[in-house]
mmCIF file of the C-alpha atoms, coordinates in Angstrom:
data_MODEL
# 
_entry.id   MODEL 
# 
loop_
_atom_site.group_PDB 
_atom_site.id 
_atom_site.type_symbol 
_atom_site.label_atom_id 
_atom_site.label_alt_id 
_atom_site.label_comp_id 
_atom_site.label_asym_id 
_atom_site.label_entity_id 
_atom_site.label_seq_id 
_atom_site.pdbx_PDB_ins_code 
_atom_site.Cartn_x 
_atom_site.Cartn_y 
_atom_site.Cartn_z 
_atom_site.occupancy 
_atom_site.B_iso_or_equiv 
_atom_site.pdbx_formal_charge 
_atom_site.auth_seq_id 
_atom_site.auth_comp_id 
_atom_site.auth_asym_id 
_atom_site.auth_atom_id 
_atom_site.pdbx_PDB_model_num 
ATOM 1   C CA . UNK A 1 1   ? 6.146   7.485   17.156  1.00 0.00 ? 1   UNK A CA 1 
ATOM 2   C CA . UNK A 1 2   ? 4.278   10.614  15.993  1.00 0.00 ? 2   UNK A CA 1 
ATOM 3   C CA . UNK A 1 3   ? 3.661   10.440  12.371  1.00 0.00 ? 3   UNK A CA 1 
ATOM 4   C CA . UNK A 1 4   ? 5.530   12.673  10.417  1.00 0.00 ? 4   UNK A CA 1 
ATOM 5   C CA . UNK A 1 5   ? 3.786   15.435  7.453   1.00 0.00 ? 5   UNK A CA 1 
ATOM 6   C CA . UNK A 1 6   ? 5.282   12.746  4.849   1.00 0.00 ? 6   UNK A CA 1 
ATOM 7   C CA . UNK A 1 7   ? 3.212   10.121  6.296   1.00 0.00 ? 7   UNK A CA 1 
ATOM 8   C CA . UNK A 1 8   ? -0.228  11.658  6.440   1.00 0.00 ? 8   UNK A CA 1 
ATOM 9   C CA . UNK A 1 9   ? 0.029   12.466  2.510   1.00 0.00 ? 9   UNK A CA 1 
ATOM 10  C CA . UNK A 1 10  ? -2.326  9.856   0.253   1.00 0.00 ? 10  UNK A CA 1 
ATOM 11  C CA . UNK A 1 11  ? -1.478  11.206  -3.179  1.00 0.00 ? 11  UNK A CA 1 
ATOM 12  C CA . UNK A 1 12  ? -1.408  7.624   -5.334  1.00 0.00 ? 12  UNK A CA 1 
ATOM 13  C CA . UNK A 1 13  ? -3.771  4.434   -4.397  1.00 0.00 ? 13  UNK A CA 1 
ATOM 14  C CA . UNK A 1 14  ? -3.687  1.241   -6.449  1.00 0.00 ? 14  UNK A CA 1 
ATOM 15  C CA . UNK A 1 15  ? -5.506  -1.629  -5.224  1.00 0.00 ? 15  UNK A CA 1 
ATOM 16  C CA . UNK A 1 16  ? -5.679  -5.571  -6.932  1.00 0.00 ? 16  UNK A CA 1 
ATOM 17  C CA . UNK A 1 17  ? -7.999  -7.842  -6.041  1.00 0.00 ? 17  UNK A CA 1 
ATOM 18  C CA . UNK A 1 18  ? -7.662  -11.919 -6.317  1.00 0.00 ? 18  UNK A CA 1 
ATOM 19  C CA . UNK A 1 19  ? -10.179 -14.263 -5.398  1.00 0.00 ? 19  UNK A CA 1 
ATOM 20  C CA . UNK A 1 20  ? -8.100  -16.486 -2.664  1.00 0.00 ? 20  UNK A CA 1 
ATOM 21  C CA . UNK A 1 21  ? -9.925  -19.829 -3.459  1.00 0.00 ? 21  UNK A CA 1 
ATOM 22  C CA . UNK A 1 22  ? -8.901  -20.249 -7.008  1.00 0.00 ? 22  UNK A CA 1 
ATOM 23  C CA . UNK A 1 23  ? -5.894  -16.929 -7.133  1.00 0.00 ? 23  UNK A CA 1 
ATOM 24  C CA . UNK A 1 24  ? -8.095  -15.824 -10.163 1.00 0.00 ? 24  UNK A CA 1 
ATOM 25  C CA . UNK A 1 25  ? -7.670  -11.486 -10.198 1.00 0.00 ? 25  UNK A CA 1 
ATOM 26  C CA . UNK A 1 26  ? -11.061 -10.144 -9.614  1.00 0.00 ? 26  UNK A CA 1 
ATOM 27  C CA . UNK A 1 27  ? -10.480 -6.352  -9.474  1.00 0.00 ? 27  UNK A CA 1 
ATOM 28  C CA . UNK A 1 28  ? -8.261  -3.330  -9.520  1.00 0.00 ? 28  UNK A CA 1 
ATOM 29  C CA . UNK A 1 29  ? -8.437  0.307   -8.794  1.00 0.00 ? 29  UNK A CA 1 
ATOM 30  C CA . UNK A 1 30  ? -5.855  3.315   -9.528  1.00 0.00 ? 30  UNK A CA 1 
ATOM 31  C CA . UNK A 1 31  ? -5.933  7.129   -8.606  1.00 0.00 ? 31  UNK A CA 1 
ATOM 32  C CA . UNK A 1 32  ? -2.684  8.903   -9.183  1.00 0.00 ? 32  UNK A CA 1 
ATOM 33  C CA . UNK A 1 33  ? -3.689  12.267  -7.065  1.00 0.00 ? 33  UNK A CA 1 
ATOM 34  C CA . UNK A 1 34  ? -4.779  13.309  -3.861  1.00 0.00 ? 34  UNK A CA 1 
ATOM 35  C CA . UNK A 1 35  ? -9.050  12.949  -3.306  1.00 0.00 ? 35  UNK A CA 1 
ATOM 36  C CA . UNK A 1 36  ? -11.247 12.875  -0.855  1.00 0.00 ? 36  UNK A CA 1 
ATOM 37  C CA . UNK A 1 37  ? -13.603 10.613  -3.740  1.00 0.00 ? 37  UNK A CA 1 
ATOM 38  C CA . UNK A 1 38  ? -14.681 7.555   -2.108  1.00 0.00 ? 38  UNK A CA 1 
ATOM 39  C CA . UNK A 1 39  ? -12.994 4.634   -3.520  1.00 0.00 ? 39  UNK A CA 1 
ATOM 40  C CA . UNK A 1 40  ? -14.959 1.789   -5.579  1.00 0.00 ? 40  UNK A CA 1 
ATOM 41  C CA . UNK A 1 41  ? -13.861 -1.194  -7.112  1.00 0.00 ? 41  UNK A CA 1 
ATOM 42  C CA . UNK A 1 42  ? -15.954 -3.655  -9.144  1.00 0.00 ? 42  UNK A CA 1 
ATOM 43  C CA . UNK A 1 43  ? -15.130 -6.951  -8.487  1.00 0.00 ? 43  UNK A CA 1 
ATOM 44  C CA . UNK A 1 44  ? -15.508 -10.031 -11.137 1.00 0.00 ? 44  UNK A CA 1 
ATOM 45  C CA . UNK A 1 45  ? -17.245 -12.559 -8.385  1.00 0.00 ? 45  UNK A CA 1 
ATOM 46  C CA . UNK A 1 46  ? -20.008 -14.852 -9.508  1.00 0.00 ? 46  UNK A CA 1 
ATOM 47  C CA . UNK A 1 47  ? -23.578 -13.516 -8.176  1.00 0.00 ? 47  UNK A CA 1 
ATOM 48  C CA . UNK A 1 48  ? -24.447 -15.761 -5.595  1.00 0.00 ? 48  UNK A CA 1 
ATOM 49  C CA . UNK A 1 49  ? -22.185 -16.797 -2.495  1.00 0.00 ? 49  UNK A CA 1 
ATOM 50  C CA . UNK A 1 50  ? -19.332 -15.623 0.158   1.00 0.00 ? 50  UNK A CA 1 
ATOM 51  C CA . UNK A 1 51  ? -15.781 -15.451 -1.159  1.00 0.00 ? 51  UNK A CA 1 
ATOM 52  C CA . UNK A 1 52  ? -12.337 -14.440 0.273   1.00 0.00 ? 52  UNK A CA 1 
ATOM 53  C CA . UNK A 1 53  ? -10.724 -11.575 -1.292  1.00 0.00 ? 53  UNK A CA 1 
ATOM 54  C CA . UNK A 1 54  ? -6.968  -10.987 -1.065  1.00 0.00 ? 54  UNK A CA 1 
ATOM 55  C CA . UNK A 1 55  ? -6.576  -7.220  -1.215  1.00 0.00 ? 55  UNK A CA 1 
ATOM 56  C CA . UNK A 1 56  ? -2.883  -5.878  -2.242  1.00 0.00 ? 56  UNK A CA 1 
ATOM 57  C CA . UNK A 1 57  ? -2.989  -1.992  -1.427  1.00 0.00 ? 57  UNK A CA 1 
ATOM 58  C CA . UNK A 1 58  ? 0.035   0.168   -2.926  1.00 0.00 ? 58  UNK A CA 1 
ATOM 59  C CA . UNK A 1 59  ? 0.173   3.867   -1.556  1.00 0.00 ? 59  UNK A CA 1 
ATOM 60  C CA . UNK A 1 60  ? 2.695   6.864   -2.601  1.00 0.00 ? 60  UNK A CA 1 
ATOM 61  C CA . UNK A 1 61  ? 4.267   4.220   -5.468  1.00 0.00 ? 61  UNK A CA 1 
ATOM 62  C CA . UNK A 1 62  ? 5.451   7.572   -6.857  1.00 0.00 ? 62  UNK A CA 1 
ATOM 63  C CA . UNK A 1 63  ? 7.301   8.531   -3.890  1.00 0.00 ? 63  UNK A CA 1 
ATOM 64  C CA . UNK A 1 64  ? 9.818   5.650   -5.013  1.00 0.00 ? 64  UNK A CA 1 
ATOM 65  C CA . UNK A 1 65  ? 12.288  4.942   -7.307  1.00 0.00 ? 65  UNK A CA 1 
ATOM 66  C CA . UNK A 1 66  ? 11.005  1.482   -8.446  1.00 0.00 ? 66  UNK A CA 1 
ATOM 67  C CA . UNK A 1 67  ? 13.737  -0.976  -9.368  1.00 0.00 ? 67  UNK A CA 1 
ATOM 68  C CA . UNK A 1 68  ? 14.762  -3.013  -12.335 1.00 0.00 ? 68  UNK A CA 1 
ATOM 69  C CA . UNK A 1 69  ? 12.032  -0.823  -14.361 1.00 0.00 ? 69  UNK A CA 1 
ATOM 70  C CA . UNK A 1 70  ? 9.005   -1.986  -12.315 1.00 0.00 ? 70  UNK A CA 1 
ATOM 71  C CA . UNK A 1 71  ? 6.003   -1.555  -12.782 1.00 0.00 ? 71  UNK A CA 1 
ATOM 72  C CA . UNK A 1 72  ? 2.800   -2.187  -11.757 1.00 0.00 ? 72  UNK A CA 1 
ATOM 73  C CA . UNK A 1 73  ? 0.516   -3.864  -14.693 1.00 0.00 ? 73  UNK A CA 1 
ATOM 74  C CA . UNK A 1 74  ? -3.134  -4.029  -15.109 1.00 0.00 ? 74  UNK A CA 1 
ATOM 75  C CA . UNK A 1 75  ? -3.271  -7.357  -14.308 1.00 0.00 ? 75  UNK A CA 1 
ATOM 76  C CA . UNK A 1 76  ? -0.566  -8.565  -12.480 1.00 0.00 ? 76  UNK A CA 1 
ATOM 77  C CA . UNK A 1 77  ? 0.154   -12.023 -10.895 1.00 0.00 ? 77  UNK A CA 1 
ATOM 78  C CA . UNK A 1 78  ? 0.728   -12.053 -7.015  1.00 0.00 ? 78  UNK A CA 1 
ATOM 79  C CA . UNK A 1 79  ? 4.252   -12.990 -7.553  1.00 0.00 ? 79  UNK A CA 1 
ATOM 80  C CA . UNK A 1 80  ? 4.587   -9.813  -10.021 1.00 0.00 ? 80  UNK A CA 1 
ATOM 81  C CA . UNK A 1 81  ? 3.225   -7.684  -6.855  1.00 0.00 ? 81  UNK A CA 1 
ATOM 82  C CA . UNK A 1 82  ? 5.600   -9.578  -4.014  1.00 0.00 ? 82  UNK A CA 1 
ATOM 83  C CA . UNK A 1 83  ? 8.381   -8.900  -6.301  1.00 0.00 ? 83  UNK A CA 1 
ATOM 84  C CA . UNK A 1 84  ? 7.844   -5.551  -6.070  1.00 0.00 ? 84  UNK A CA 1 
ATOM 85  C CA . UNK A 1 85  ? 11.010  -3.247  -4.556  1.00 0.00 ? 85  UNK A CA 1 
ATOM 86  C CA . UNK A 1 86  ? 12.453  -0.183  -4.738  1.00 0.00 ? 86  UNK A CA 1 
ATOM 87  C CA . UNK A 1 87  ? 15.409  1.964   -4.277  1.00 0.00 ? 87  UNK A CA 1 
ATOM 88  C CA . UNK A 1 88  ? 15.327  4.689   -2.741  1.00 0.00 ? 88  UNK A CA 1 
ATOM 89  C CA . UNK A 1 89  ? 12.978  7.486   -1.025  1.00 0.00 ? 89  UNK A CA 1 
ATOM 90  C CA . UNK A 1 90  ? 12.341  10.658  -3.294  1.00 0.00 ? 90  UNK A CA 1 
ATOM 91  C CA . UNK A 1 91  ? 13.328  13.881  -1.536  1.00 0.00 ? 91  UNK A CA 1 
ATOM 92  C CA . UNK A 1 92  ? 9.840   15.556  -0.012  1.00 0.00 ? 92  UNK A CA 1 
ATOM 93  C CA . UNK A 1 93  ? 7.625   12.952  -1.515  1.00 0.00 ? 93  UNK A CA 1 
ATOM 94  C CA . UNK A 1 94  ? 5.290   11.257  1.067   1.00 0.00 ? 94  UNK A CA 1 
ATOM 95  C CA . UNK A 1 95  ? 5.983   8.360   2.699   1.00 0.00 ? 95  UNK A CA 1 
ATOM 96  C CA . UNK A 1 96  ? 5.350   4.689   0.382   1.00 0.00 ? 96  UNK A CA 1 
ATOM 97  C CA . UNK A 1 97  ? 2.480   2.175   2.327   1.00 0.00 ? 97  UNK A CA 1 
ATOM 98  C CA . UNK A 1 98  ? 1.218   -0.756  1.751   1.00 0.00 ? 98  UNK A CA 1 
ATOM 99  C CA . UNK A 1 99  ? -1.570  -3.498  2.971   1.00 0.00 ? 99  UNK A CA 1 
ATOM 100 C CA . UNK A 1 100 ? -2.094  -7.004  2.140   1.00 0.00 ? 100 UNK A CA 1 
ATOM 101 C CA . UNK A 1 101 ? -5.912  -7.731  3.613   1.00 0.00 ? 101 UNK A CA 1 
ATOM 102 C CA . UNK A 1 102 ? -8.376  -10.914 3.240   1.00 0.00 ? 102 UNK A CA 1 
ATOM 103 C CA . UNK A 1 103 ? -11.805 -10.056 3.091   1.00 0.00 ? 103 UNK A CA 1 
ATOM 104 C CA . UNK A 1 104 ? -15.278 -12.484 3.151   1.00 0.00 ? 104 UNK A CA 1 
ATOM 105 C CA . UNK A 1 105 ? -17.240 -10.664 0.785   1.00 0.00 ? 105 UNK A CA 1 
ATOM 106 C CA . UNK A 1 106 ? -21.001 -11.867 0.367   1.00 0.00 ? 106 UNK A CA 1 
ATOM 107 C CA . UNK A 1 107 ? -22.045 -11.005 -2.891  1.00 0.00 ? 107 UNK A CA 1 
ATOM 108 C CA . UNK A 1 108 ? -25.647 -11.730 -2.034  1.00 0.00 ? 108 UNK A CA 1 
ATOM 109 C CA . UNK A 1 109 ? -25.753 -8.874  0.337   1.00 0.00 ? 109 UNK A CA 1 
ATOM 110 C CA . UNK A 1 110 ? -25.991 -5.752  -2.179  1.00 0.00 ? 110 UNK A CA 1 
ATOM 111 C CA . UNK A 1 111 ? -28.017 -2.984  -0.705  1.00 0.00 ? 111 UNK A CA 1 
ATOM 112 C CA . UNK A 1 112 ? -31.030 -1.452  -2.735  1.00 0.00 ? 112 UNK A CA 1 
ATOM 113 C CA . UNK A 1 113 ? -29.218 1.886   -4.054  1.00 0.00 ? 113 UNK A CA 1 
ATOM 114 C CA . UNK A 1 114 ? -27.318 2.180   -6.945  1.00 0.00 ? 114 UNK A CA 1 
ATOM 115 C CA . UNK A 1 115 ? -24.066 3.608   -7.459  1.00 0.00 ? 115 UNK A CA 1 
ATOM 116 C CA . UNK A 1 116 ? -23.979 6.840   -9.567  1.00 0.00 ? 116 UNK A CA 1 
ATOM 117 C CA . UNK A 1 117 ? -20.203 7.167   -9.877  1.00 0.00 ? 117 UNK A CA 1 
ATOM 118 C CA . UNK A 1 118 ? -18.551 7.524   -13.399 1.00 0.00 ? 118 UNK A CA 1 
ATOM 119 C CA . UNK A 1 119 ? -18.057 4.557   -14.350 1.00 0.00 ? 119 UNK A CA 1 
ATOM 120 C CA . UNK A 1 120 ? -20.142 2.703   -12.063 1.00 0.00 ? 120 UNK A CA 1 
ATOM 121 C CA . UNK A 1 121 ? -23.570 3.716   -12.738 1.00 0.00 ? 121 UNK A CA 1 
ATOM 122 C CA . UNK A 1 122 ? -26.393 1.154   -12.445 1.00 0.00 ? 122 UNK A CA 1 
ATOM 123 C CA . UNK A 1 123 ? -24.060 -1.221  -9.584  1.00 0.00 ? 123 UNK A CA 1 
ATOM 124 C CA . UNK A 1 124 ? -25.302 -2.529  -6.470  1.00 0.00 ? 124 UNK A CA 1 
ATOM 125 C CA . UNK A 1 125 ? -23.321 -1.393  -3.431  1.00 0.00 ? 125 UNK A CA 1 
ATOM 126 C CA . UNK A 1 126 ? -22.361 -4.387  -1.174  1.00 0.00 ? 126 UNK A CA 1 
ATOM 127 C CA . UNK A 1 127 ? -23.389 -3.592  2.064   1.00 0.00 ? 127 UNK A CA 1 
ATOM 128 C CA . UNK A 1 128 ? -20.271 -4.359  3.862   1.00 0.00 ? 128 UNK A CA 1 
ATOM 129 C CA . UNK A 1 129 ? -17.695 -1.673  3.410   1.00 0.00 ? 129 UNK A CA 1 
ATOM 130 C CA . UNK A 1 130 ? -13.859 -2.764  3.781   1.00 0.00 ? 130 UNK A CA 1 
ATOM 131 C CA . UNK A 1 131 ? -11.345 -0.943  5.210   1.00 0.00 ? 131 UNK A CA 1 
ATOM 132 C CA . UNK A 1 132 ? -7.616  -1.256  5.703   1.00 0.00 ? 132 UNK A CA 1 
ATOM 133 C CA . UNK A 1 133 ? -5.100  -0.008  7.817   1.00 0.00 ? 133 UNK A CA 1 
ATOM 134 C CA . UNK A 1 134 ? -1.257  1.200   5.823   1.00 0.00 ? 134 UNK A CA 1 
ATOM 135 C CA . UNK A 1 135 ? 1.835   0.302   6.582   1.00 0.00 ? 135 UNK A CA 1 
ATOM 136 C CA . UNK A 1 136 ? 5.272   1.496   6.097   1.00 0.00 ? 136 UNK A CA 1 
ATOM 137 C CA . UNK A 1 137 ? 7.432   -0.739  4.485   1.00 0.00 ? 137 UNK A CA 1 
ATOM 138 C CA . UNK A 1 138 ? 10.376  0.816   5.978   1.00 0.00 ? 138 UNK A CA 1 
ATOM 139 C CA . UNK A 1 139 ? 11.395  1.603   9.471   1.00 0.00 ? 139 UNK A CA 1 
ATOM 140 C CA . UNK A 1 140 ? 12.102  4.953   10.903  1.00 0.00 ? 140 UNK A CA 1 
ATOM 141 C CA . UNK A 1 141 ? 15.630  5.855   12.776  1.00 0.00 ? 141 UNK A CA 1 
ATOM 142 C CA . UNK A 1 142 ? 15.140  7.972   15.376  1.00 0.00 ? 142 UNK A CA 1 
ATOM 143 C CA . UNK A 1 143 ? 18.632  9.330   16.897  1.00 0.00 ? 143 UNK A CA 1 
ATOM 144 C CA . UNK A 1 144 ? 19.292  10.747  20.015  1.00 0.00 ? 144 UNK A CA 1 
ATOM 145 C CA . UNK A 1 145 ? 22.460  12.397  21.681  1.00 0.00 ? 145 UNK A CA 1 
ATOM 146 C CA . UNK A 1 146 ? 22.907  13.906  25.139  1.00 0.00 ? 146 UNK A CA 1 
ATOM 147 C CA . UNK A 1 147 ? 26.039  15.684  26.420  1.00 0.00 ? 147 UNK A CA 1 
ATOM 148 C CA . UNK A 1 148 ? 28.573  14.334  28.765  1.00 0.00 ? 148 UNK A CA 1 
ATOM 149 C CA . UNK A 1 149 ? 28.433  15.343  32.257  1.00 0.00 ? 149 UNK A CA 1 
ATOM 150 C CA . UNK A 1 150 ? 30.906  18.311  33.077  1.00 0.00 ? 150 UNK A CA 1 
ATOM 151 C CA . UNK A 1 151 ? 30.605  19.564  28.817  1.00 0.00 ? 151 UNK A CA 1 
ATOM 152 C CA . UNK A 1 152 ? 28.600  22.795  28.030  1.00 0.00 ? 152 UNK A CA 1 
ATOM 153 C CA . UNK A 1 153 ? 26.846  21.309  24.762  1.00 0.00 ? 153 UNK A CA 1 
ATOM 154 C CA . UNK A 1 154 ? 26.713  17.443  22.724  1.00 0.00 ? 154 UNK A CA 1 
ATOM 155 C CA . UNK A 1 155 ? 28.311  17.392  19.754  1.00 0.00 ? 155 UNK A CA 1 
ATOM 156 C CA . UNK A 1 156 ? 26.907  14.687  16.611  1.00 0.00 ? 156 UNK A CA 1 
ATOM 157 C CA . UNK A 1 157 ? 30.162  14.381  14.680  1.00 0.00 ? 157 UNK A CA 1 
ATOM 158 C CA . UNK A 1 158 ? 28.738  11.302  12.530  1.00 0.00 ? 158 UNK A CA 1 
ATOM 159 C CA . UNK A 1 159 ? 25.509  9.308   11.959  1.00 0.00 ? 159 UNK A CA 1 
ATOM 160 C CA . UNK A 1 160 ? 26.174  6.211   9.531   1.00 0.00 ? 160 UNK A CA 1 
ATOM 161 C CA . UNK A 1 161 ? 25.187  2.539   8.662   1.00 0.00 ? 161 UNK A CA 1 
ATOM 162 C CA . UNK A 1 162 ? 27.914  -0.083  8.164   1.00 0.00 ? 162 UNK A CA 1 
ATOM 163 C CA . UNK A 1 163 ? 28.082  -1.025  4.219   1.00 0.00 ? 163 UNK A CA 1 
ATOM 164 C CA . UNK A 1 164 ? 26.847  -4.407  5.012   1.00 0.00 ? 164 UNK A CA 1 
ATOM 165 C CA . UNK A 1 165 ? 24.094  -3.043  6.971   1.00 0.00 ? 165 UNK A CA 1 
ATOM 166 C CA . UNK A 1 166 ? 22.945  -1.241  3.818   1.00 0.00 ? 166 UNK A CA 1 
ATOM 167 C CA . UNK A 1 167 ? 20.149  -2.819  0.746   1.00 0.00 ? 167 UNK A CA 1 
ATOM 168 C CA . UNK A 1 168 ? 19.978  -1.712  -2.407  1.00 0.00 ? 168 UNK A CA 1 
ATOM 169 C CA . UNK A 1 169 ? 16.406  -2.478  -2.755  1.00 0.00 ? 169 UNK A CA 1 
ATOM 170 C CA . UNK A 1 170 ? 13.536  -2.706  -0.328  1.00 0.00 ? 170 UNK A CA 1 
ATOM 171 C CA . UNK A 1 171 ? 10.584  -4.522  -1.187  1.00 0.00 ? 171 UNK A CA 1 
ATOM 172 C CA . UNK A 1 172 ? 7.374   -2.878  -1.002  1.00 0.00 ? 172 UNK A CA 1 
ATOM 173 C CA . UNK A 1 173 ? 5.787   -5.499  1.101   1.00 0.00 ? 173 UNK A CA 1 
ATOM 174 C CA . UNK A 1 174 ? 6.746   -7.865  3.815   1.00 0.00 ? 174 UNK A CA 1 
ATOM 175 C CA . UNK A 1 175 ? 9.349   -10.046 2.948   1.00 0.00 ? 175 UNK A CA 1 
ATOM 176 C CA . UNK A 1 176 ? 6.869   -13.197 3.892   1.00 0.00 ? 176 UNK A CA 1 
ATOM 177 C CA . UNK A 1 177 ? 4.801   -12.210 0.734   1.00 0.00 ? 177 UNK A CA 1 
ATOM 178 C CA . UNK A 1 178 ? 8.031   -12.865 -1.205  1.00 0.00 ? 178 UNK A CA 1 
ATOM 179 C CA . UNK A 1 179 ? 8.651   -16.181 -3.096  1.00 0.00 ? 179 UNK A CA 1 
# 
């Protein structure tokens, strides 16, 4: 489907990162406003060697009403970040993503520039740049009426979801990443 003006909108990112090997956290990155900055993280690997590094990506957080008083910690365990849910959408606000990602990251291949970011000044640049790809953690309904043969216009009297077809939480990411 063609993506709606709510779901081209990146105000918030907040990324963790955990070492997969051992689960130990590694890194973490917030911005709570709209940038076109480019985003880096410093990551707590050991200097030599290739490790795999579970990204958890959390878009728009403040599009939703988190529940039971979530929220997201500095360092948080990856059962704090599968646990995770909210409520419900707030009106106009763009639409909540997510992506859980493994990377390899070779911490012997750091280019020869240094990074003159705030914050980051005097760190290596690993030459391999990671990228991710969002996802929605809810579905879109898409509803569509047409008139009866013979009748001059269709009439919607009533769009609704059975009770028992409703949540009252959704978790931010896929329900496989929950324990």
């Amino acid at each position: 489907a063609e993506l709606t003006e709510q779901e081209k909108v990146i105000e918030s990112v907040r990324i963790y990162a955990y070492r997969e090997d051992n689960g130990d956290f590694v890194g973490r990155y917030f911005r709570e406003s709209a940038s076109n900055e480019p985003i880096f993280i410093d990551l707590a690997l050991p200097v030599r060697g290739e490790y795999d590094v579970l990204f958890y990506i959390f878009v728009n957080e403040t599009s939703v009403s988190m529940s039971d008083g979530f929220t997201f910690p500095d360092r948080p365990s990856q059962k704090q970040l599968a646990s995770a849910r909210f409520q419900f959408l707030k009106s106009d606000a763009p639409m909540p993503m997510y992506c859980v990602k493994s990377e390899s990251i070779d911490v012997s291949q750091i280019s020869d520039e240094l990074n003159t970011a705030p914050g980051h000044e005097d760190h290596f640049f690993l030459k391999k740049k990671v990228t991710f790809k969002l996802f929605r953690p809810i579905a879109k309904l898409s509803v569509y009426a047409a008139k009866a043969q013979g009748t001059d216009a269709a009439k919607v009297h009533s769009v609704s979801y059975l009770k028992a077809g409703c949540r009252q939480y959704m978790y931010y990411l896929p329900a496989d990443r929950v324990e």
